[in-house]
N, C-alpha and C positions, 0 to 999 in steps of 0.2 A: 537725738536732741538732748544731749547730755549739756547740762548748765551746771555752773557754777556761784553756790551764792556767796553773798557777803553775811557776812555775821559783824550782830552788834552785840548789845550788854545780853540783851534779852534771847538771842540766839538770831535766825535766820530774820534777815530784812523782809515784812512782812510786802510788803509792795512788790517785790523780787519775786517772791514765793508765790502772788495773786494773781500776776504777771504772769509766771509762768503757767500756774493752774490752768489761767486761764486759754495760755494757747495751747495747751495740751488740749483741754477742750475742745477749744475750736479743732484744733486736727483729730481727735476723734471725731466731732460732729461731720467734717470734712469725709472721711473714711467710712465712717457708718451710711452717709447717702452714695458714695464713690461704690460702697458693698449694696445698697441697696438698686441702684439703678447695674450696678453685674447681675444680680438676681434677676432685677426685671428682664434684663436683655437676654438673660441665660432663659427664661420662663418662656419668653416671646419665641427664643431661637427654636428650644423645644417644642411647642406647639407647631411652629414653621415644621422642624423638622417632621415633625407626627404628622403634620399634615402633606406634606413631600410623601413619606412611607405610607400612609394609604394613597394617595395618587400613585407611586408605582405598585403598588398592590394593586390597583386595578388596573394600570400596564398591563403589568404580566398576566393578571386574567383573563385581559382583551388579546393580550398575544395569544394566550394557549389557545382561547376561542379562535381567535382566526386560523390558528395554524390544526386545531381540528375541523375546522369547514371547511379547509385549502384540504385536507387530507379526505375528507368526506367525498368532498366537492370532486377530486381526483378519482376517487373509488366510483364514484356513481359515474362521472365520463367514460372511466375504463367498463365498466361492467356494461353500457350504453353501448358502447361502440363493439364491445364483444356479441351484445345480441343487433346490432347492426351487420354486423360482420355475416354471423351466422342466418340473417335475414338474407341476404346479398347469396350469400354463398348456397342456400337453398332454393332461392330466385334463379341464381343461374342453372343449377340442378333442372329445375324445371322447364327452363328456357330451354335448354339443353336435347334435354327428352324431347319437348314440343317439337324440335327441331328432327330429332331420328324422326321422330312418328312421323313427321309431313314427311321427311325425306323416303320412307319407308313406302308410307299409300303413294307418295308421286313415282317410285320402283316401280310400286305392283300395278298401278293406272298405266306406266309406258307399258310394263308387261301384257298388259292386259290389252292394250290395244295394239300393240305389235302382233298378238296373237291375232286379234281380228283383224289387222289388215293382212296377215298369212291365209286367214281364212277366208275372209272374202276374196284375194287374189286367187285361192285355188280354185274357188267356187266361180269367180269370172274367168278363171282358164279354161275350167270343164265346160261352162256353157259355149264362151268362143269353141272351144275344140265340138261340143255338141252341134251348136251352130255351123261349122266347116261342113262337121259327116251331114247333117241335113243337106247343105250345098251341094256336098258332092253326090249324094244321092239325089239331090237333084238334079245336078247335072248327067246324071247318067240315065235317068227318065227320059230326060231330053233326046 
């Protein structure tokens, strides 16, 4: 805003120079509220801002929290299912054995009675055969 004034006897035309003052003024008054509402908006943005950086502050806090529960939460399934596992696999153990052991007494129970029907078979031969010699010595009484 470079002006040029007129000059009279007395030097610069005072109306020129008031003129001018005066719009210099006004555009600093212009500029000092143009600087003041940058402040304000700069002021507003920054609190905006501060308020955004604790909201992701407490993002990433909630992220790390879930992603140590997701990790927990994993840990305690695997460890679960390891003693599941080991439940299971003791279960069958015993099912197992249960299983020799019956198979085992229903061995010795055929055993056992295969024996006694060899042994009552002998013992119903010897009688038949005892019963014949009585016959035939009955028959030869006769």
């Amino acid at each position: 805003m470079v002006n040029k004034f007129s000059t009279s006897i007395q030097g610069y035309k005072k109306e020129e120079v008031n003129a001018f003052v005066n719009e210099v003024v006004q555009e600093y008054e212009n500029m000092l509220k143009k600087l003041k509402e940058s402040c304000d908006i700069i002021e507003s943005l920054k609190e905006e801002n501060k308020r955004y950086k604790h909201i992701e502050g407490t993002l990433n806090r909630t992220i790390l929290i879930a992603e140590e529960s997701t990790s927990n939460i994993k840990k305690a399934a695997y460890e679960e299912s390891k003693v599941i596992i080991d439940d299971a696999k003791r279960n069958a153990t015993k099912v197992i054995n249960n299983a020799l052991q019956k198979a085992e007494k229903i061995e010795e129970d055929a055993e056992s009675l295969r024996r006694k029907v060899i042994l009552y078979k002998r013992r119903f031969k010897a009688l038949i055969e005892q019963q014949m010699d009585e016959l035939e010595e009955f028959d030869e009484r006769l």
